[in-house]
N, C-alpha and C positions, 0 to 999 in steps of 0.2 A: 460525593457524586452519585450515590445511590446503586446504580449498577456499576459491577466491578470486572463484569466480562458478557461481550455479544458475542453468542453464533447466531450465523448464520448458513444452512445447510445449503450446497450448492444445487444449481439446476441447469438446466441444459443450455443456459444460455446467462447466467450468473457464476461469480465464485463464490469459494465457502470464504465465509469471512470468520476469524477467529479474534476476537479483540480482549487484552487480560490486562486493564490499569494499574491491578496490584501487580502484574510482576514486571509491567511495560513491554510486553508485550505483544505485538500486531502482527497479524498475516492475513493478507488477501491470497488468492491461490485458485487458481483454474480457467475456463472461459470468462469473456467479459463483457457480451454484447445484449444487453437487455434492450429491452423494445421501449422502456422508458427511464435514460439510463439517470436522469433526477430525482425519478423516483428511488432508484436503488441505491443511489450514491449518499442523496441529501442525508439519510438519515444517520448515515456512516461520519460525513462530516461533521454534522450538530451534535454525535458523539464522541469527536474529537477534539473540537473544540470543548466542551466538559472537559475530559481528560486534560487540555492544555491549563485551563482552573489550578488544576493540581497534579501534575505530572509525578510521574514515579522520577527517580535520580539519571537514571537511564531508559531510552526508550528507543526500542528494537521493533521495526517494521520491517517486516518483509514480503515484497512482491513477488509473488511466483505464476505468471502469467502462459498458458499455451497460446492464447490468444485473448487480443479486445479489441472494440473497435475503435474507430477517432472520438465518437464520443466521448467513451470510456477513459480517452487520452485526457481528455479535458477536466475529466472529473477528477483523476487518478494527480495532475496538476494539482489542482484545488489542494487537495488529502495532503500534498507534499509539501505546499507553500504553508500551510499547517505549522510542519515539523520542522520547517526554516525557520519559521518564526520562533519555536519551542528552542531553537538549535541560538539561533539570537538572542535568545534570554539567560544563555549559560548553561544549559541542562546537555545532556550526552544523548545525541541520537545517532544512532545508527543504522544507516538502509539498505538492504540489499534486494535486490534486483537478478531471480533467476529466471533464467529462460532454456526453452531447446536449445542442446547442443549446436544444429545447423540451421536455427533461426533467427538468419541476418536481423530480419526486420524487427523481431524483437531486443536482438541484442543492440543496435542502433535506438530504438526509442530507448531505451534502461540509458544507452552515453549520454542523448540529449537531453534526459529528465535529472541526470548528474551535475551538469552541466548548467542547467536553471537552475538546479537547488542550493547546488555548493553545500553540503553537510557532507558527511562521511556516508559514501556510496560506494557497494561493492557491486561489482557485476560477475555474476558467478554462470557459467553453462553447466547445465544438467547434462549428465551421461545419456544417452540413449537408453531406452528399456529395449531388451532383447525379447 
């Protein structure tokens, strides 16, 4: 596959994306509302698709979102139907899905995107920081 791990540094209106094929690896994690969210997503995609080529045995994705928007929703689909499909080839994935503690709307999208994907999906609430 050639590259064996993406970062990418967050910004104020992007997450940091961390992506490690050799150890299967994923986390997206922070805001998520770019101004052109194709452009930030596509390439996350066409590097998962690589990764699905040749998947680790297990492969560990995890969303940790404060917020995104619908777009984001859309793309964040895409990235998932992905790993449905990896998930349908017999390979072990596993997703989780954290959000704020007291954030319905987020904890709500994590059930519906469970719900589409049908793979092993956890929904875990973060503590509050004091």
């Amino acid at each position: 596959m050639g590259d064996e791990r993406l970062l990418i540094e967050a910004t104020a209106t992007t997450p940091i994306v961390e992506f490690d094929s050799e150890k299967g690896r994923f986390l997206i994690q922070g805001k998520s509302l770019p101004e052109d969210v194709k452009a930030f997503y596509s390439p996350l995609i066409t590097w998962i698709d690589e990764y699905c080529k040749k998947p680790s045995a297990v492969t560990n994705f995890e969303f940790d979102f404060e917020y995104f928007n619908t777009a984001s929703s859309k793309m964040l689909l895409i990235l998932m139907t992905r790993l449905k499909e990896l998930h349908k080839r017999g390979f072990i994935v596993n997703i989780t899905w954290r959000y704020p503690q007291n954030d319905d709307e987020l904890e709500e999208a994590g059930e519906e995107l469970a719900e589409l994907i049908s793979v092993p999906f956890r929904i875990i609430a973060k503590p509050e920081l004091l």
